[in-house]
PDB file of N, CA, C and O in Angstrom, chain B, residues numbered from 101:
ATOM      1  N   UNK B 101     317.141 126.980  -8.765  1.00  0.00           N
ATOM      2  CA  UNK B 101     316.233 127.796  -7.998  1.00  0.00           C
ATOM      3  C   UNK B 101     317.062 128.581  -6.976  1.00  0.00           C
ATOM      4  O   UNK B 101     317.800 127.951  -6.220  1.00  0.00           O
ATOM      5  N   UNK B 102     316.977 130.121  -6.893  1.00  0.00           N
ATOM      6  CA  UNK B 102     317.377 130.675  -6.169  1.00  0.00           C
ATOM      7  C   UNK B 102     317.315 130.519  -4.651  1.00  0.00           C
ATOM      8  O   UNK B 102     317.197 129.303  -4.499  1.00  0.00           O
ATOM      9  N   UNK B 103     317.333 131.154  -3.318  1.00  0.00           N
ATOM     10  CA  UNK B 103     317.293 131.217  -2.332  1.00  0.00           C
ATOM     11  C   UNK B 103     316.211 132.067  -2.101  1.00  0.00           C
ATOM     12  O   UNK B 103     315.372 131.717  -1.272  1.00  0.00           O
ATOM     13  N   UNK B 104     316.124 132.828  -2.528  1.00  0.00           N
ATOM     14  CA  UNK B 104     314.702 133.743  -2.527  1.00  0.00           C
ATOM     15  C   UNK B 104     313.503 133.121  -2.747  1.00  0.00           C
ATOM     16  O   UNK B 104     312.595 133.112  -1.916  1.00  0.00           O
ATOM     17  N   UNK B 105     313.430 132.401  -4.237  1.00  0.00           N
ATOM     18  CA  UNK B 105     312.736 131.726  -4.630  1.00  0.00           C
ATOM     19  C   UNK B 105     312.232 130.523  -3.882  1.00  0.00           C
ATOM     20  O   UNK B 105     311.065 130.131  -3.876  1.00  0.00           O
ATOM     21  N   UNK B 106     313.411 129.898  -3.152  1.00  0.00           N
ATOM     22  CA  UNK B 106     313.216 128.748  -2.033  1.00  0.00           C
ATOM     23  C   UNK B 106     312.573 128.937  -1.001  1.00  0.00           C
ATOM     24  O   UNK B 106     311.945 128.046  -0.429  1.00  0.00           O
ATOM     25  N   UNK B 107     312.672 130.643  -0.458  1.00  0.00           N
ATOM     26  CA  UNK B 107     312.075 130.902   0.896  1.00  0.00           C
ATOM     27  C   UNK B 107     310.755 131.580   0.325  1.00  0.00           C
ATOM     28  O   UNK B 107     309.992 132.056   1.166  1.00  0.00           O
ATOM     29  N   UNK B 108     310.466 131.657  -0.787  1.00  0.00           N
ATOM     30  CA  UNK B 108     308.832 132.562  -1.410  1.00  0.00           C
ATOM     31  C   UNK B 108     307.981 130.945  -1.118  1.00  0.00           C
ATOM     32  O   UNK B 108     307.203 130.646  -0.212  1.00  0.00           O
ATOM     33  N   UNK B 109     308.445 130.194  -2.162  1.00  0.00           N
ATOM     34  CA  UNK B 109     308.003 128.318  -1.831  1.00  0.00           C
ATOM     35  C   UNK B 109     307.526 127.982  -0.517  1.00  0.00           C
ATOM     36  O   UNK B 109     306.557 127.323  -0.141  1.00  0.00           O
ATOM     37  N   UNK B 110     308.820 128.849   0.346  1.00  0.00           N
ATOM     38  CA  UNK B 110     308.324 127.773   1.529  1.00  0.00           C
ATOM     39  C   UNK B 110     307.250 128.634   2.622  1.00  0.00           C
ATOM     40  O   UNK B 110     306.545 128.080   3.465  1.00  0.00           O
ATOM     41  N   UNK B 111     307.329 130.209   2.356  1.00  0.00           N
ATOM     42  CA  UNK B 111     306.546 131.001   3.409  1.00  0.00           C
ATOM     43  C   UNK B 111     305.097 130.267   2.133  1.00  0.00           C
ATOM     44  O   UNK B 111     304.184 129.610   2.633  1.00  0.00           O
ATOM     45  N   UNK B 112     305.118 130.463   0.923  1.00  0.00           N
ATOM     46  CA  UNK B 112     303.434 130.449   0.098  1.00  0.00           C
ATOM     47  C   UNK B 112     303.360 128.941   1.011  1.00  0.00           C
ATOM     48  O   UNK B 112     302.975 128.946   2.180  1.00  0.00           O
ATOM     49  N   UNK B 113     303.691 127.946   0.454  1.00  0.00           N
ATOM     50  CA  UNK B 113     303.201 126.508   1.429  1.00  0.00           C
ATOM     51  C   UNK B 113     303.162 126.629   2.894  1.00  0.00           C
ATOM     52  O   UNK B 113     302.871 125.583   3.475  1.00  0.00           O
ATOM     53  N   UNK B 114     303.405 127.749   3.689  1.00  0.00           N
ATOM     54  CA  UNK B 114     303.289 127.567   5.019  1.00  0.00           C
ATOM     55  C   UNK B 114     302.010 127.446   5.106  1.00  0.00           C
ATOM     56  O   UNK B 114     301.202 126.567   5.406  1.00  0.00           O
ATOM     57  N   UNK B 115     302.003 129.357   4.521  1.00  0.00           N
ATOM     58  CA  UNK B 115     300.270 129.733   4.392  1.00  0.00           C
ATOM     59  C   UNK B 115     299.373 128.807   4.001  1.00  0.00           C
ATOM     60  O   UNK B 115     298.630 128.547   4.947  1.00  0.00           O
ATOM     61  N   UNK B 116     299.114 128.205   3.053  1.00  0.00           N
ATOM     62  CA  UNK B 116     298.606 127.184   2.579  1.00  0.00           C
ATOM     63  C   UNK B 116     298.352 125.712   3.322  1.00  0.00           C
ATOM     64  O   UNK B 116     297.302 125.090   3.167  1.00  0.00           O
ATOM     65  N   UNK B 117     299.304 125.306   4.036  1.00  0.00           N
ATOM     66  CA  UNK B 117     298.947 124.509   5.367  1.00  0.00           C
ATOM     67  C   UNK B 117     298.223 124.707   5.990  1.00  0.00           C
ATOM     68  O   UNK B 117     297.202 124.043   6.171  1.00  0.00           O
ATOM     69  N   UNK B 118     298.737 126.262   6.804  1.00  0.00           N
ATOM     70  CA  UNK B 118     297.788 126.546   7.879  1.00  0.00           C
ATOM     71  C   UNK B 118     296.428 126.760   7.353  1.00  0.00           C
ATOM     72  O   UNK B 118     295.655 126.577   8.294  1.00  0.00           O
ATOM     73  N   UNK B 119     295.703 127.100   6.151  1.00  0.00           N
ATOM     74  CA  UNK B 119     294.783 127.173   5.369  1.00  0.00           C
ATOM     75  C   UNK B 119     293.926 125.903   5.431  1.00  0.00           C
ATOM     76  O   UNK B 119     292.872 125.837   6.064  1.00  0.00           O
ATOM     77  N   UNK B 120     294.513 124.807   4.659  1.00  0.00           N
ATOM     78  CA  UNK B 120     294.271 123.495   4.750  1.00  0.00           C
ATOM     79  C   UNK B 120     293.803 122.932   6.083  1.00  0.00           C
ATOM     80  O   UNK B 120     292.640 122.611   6.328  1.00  0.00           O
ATOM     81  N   UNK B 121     294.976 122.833   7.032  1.00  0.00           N
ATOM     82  CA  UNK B 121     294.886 122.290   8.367  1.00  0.00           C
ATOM     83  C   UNK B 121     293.109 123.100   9.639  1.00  0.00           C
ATOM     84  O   UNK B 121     292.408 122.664  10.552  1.00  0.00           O
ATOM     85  N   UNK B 122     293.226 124.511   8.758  1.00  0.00           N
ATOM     86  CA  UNK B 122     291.905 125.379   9.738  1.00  0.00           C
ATOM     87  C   UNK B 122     290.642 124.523   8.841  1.00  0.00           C
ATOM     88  O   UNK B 122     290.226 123.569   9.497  1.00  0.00           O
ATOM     89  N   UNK B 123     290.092 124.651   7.743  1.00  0.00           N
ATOM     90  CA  UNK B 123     290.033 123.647   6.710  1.00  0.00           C
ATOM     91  C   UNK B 123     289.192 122.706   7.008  1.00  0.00           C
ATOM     92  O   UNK B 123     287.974 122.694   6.829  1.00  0.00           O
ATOM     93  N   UNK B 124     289.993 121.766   7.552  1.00  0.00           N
ATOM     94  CA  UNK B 124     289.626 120.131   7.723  1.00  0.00           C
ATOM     95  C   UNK B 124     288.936 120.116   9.235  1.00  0.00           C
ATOM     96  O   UNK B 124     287.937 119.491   9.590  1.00  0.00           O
ATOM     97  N   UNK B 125     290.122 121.351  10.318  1.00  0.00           N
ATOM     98  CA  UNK B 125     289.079 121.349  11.524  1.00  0.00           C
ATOM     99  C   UNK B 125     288.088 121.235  11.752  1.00  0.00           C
ATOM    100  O   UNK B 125     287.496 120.610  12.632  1.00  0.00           O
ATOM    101  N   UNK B 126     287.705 122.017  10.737  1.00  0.00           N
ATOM    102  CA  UNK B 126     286.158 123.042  10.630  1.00  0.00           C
ATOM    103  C   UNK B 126     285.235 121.873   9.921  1.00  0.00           C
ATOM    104  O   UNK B 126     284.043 121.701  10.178  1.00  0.00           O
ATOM    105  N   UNK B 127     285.893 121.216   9.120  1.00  0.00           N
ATOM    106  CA  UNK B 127     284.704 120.287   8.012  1.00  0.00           C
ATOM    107  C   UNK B 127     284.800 118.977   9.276  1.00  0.00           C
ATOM    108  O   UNK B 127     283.750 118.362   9.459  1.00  0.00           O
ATOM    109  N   UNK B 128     285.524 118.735   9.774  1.00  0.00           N
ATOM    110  CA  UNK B 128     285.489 117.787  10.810  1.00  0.00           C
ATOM    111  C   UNK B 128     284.491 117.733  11.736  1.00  0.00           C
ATOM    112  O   UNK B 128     283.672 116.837  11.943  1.00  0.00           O
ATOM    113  N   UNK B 129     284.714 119.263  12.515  1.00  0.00           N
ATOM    114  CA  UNK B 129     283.653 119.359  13.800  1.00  0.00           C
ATOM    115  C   UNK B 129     281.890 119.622  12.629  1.00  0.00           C
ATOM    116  O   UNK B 129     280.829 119.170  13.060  1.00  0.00           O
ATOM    117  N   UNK B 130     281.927 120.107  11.739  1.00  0.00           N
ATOM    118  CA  UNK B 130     280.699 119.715  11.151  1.00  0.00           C
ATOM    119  C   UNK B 130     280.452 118.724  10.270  1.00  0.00           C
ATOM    120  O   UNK B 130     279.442 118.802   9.571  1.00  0.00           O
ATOM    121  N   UNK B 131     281.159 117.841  10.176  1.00  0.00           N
ATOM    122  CA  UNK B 131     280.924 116.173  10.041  1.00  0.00           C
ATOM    123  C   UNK B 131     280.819 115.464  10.958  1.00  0.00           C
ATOM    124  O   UNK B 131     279.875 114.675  10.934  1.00  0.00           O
ATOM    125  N   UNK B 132     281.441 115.460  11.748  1.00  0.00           N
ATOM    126  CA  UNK B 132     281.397 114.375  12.930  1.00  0.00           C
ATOM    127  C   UNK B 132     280.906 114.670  14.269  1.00  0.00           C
ATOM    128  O   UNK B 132     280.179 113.861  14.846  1.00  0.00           O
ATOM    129  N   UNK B 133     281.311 115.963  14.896  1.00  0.00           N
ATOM    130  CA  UNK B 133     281.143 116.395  16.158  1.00  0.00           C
ATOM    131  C   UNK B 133     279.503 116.666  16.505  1.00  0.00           C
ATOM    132  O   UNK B 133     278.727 116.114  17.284  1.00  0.00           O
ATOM    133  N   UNK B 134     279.307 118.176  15.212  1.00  0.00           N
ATOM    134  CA  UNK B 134     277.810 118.326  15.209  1.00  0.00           C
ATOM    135  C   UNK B 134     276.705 116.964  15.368  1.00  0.00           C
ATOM    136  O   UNK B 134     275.732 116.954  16.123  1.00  0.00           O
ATOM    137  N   UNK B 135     277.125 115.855  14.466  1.00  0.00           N
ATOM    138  CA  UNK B 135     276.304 115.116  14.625  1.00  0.00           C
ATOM    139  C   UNK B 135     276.302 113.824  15.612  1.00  0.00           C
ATOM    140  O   UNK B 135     275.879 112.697  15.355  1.00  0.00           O
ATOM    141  N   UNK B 136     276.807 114.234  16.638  1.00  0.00           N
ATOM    142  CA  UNK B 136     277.644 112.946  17.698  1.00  0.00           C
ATOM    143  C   UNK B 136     276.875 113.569  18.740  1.00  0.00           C
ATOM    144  O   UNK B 136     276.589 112.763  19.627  1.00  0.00           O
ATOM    145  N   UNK B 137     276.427 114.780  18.938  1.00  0.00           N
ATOM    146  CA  UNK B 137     275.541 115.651  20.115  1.00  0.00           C
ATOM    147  C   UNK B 137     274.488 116.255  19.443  1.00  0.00           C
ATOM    148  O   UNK B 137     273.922 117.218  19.960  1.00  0.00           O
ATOM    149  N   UNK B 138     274.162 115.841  18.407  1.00  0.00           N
ATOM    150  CA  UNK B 138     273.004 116.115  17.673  1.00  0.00           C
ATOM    151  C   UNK B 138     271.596 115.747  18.846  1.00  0.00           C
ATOM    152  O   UNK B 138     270.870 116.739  18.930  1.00  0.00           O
ATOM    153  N   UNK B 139     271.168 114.716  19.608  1.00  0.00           N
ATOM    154  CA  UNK B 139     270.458 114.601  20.193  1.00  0.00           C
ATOM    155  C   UNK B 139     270.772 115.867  22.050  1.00  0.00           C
ATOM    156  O   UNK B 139     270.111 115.815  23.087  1.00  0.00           O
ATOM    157  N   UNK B 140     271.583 116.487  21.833  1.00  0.00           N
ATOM    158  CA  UNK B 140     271.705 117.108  22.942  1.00  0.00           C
ATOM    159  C   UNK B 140     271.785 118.727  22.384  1.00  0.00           C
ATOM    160  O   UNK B 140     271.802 119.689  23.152  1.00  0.00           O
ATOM    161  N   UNK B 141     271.834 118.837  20.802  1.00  0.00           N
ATOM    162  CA  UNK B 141     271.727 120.051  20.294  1.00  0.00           C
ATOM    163  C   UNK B 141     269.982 120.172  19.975  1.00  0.00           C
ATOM    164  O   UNK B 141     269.479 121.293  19.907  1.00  0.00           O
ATOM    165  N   UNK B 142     269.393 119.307  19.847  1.00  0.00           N
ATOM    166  CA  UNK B 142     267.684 119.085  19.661  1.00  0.00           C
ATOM    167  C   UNK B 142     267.081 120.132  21.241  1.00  0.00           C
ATOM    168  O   UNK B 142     266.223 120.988  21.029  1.00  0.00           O
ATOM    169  N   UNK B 143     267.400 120.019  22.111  1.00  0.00           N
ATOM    170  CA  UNK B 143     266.983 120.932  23.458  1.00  0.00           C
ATOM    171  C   UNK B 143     267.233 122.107  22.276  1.00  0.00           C
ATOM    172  O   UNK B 143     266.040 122.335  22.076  1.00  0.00           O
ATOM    173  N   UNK B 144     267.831 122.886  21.482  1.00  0.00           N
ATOM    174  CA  UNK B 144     268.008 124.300  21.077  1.00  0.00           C
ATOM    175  C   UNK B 144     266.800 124.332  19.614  1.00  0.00           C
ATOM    176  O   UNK B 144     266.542 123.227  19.136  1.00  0.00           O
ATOM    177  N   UNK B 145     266.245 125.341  19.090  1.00  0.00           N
ATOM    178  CA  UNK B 145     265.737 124.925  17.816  1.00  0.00           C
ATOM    179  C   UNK B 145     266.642 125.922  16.789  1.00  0.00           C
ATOM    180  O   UNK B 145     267.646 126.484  17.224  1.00  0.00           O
ATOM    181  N   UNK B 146     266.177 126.100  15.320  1.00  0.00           N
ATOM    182  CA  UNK B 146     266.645 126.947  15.132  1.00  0.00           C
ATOM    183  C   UNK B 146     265.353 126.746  13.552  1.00  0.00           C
ATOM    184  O   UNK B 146     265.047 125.746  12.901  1.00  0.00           O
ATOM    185  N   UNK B 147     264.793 128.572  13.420  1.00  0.00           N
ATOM    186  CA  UNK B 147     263.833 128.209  12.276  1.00  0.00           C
ATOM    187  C   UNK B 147     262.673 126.986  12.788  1.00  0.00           C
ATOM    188  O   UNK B 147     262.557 126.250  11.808  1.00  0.00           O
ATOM    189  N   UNK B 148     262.176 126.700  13.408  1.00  0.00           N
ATOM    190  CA  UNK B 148     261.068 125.977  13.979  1.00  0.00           C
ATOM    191  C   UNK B 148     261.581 124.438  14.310  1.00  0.00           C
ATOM    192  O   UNK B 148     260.833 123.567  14.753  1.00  0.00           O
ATOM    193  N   UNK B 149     262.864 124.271  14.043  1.00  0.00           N
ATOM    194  CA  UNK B 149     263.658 122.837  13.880  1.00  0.00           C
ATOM    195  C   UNK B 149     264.174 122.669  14.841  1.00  0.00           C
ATOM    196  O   UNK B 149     264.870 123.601  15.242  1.00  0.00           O
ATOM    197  N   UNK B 150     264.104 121.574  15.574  1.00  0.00           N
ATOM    198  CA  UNK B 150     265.791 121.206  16.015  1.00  0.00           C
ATOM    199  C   UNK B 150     266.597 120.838  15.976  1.00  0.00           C
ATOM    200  O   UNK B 150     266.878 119.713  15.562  1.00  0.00           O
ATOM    201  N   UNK B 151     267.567 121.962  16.559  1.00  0.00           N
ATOM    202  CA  UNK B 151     268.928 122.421  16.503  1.00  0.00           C
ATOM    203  C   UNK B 151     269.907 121.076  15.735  1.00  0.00           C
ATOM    204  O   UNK B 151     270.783 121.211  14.881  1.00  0.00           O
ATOM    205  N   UNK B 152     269.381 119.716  16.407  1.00  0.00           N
ATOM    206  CA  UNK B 152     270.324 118.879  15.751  1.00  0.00           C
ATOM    207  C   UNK B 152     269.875 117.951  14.206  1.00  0.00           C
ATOM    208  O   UNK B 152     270.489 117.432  13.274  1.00  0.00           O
ATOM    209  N   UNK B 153     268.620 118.107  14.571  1.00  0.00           N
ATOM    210  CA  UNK B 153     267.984 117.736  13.393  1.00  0.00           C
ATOM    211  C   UNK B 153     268.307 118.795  12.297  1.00  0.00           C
ATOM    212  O   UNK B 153     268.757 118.336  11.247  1.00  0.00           O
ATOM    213  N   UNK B 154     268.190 119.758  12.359  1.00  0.00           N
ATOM    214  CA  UNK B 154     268.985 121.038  11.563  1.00  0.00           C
ATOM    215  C   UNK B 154     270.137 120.913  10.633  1.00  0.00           C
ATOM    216  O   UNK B 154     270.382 120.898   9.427  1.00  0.00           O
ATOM    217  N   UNK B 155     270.831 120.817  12.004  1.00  0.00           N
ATOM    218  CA  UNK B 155     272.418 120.991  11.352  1.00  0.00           C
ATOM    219  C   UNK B 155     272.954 119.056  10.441  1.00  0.00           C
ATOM    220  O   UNK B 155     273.941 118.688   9.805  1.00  0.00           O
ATOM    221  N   UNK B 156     271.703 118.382  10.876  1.00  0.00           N
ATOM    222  CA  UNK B 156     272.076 117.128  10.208  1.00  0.00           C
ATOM    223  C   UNK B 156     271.599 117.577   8.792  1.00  0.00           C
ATOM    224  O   UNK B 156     272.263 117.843   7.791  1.00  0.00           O
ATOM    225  N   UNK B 157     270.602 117.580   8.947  1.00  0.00           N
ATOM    226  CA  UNK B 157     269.948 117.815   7.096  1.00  0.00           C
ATOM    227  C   UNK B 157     270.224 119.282   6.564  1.00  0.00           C
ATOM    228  O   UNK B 157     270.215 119.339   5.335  1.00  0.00           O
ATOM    229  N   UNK B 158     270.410 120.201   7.062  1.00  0.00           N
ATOM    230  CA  UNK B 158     270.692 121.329   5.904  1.00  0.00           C
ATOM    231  C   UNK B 158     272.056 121.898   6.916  1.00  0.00           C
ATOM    232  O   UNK B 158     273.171 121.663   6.452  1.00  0.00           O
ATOM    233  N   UNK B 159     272.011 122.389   7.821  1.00  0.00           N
ATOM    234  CA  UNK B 159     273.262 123.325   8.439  1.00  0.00           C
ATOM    235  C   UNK B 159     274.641 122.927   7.783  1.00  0.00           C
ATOM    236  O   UNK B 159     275.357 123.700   7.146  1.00  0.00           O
ATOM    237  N   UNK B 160     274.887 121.657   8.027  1.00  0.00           N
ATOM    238  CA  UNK B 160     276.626 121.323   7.970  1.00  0.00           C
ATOM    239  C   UNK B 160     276.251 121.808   6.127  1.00  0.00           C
ATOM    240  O   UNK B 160     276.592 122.857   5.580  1.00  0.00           O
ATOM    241  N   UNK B 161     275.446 120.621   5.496  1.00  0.00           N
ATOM    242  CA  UNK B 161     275.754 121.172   4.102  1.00  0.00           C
ATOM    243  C   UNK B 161     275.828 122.464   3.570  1.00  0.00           C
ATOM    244  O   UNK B 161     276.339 122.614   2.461  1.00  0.00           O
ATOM    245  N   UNK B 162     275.220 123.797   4.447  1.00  0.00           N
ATOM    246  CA  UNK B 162     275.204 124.980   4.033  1.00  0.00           C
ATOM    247  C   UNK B 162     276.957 125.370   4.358  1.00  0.00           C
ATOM    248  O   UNK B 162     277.765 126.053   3.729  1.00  0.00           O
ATOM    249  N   UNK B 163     277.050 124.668   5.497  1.00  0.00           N
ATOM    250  CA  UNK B 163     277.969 125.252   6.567  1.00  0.00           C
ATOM    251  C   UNK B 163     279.524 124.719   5.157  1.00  0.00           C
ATOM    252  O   UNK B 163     280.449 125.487   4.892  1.00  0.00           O
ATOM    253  N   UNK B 164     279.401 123.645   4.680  1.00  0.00           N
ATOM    254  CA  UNK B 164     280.293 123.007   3.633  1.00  0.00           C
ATOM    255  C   UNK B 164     280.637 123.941   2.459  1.00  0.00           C
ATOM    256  O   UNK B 164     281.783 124.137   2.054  1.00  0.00           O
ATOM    257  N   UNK B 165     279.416 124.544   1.913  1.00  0.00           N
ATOM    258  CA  UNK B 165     279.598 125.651   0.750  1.00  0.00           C
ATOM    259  C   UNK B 165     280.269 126.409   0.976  1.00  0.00           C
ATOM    260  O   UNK B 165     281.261 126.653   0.290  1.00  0.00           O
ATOM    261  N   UNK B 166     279.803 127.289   2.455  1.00  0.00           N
ATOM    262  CA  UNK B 166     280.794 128.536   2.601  1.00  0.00           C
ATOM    263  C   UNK B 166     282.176 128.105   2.749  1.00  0.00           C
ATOM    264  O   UNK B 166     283.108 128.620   2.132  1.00  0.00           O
ATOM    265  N   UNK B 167     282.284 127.174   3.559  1.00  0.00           N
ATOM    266  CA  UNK B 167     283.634 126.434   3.641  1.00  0.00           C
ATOM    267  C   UNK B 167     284.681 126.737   2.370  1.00  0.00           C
ATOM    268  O   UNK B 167     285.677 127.455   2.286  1.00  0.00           O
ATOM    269  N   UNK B 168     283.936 125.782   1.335  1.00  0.00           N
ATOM    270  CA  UNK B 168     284.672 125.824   0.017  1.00  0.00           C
ATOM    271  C   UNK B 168     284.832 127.114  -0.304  1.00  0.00           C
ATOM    272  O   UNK B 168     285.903 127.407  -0.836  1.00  0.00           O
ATOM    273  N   UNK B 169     283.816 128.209  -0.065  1.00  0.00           N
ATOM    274  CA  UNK B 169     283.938 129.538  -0.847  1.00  0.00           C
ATOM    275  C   UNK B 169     285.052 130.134  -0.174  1.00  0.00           C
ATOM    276  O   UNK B 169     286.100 130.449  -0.737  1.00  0.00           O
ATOM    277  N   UNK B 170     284.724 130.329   1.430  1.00  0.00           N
ATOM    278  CA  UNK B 170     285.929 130.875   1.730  1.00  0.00           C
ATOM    279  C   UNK B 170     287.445 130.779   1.695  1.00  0.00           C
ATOM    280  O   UNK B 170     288.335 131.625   1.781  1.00  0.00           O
ATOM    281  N   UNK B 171     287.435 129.288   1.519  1.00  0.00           N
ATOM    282  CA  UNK B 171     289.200 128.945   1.831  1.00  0.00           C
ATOM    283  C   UNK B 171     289.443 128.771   0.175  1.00  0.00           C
ATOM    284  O   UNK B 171     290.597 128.646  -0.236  1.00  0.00           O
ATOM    285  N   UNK B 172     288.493 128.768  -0.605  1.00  0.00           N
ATOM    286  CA  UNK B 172     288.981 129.107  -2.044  1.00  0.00           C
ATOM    287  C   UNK B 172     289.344 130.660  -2.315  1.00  0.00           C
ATOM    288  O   UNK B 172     290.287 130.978  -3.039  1.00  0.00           O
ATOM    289  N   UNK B 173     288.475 131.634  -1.641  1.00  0.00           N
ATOM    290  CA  UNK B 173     288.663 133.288  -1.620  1.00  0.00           C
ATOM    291  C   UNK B 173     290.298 133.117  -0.869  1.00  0.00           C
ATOM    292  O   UNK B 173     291.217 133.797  -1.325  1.00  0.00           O
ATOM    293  N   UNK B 174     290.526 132.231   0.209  1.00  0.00           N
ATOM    294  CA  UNK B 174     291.197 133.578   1.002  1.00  0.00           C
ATOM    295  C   UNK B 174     292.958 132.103  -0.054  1.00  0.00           C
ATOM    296  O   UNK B 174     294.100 132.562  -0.057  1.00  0.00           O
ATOM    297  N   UNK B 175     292.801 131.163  -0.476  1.00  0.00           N
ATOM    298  CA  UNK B 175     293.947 130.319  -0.909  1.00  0.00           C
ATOM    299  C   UNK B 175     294.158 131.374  -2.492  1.00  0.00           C
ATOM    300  O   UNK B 175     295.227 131.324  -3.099  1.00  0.00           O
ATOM    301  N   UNK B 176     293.323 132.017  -2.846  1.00  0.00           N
ATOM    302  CA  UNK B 176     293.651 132.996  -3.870  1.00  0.00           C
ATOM    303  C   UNK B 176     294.260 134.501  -3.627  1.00  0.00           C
ATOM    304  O   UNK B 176     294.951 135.244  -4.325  1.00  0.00           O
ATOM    305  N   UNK B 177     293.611 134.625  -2.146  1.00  0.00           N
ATOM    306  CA  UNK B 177     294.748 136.185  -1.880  1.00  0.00           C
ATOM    307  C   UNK B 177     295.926 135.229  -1.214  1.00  0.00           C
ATOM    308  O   UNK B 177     296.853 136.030  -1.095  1.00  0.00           O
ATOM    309  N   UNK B 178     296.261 134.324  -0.860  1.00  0.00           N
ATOM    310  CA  UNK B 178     297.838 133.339  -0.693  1.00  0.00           C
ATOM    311  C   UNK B 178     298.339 133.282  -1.855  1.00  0.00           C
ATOM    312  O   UNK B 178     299.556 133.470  -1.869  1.00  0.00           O
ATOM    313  N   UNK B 179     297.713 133.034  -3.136  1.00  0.00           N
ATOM    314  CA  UNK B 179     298.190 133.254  -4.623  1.00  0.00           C
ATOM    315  C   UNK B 179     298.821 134.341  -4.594  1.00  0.00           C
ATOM    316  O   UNK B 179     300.042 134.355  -4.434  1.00  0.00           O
ATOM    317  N   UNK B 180     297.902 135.744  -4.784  1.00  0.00           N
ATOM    318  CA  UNK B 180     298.412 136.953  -5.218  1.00  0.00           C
ATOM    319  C   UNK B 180     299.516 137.482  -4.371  1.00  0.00           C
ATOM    320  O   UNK B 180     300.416 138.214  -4.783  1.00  0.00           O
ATOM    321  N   UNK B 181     299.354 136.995  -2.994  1.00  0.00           N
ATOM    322  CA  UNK B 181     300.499 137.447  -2.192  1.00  0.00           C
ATOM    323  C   UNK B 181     301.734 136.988  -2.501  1.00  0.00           C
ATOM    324  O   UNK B 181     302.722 137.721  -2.513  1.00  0.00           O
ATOM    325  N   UNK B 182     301.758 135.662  -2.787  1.00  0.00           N
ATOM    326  CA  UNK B 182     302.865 135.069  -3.679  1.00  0.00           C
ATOM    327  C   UNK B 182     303.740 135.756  -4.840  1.00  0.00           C
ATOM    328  O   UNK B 182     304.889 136.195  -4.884  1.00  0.00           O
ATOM    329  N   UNK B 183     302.837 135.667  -5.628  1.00  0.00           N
ATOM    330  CA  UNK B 183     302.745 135.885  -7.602  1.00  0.00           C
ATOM    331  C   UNK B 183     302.609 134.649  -8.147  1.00  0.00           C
ATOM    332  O   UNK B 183     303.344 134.258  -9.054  1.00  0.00           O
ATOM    333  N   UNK B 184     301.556 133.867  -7.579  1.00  0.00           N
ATOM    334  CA  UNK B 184     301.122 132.362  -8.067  1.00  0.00           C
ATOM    335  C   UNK B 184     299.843 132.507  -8.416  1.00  0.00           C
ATOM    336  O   UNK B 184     299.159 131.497  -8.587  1.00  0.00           O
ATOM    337  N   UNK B 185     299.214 133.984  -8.609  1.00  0.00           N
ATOM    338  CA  UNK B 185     297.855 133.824  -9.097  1.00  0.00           C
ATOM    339  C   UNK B 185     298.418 133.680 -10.494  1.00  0.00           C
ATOM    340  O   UNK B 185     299.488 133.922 -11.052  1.00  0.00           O
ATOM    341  N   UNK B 186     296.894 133.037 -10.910  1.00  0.00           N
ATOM    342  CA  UNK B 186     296.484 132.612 -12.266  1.00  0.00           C
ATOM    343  C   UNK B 186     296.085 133.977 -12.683  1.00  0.00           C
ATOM    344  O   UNK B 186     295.335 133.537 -13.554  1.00  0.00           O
ATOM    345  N   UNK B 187     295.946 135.291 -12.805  1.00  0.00           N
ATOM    346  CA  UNK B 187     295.233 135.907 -13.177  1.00  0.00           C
ATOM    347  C   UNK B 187     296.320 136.926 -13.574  1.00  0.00           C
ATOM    348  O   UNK B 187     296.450 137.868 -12.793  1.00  0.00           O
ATOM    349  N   UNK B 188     297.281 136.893 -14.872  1.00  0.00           N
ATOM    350  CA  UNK B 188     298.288 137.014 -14.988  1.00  0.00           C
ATOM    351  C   UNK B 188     297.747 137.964 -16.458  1.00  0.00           C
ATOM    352  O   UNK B 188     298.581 138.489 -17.195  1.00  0.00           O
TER     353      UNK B 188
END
């Protein structure tokens, strides 16, 4: 493996960390956080609900989809920026 090739490896896996690591933040504070002040997010409503009752039963799971969609969209322009897309 070249030197070029070594430093393409290591900038694509940077990106890809920092990807990962924003990622888990995000699925974290809407796994755990949202629902730890869930009774102090209930003072807010949202759609006739409250706010914490909300984000327990539908928000985080909506909030999870986009999750996946986005960091699957943006870990595929980290592909193409590479030349590690599949779409060859």
């Amino acid at each position: 493996m070249s030197q070029e090739d070594a430093a393409k490896l290591e900038a694509h896996w940077s990106k890809t960390r920092t990807l990962m690591i924003i990622v888990m933040v995000i699925w974290f504070i809407f796994s755990f956080v949202v629902h730890w002040f869930a009774k102090d997010l209930n003072g807010s409503s949202f759609l006739g609900f409250p706010l914490g009752y909300y984000m327990a039963a539908q928000g985080s799971l909506a909030i999870f989809v986009i999750l996946i969609a986005l960091s699957n969209w943006r870990q595929n322009q980290i592909d193409k920026e590479f030349g590690f897309d599949e779409d060859e």
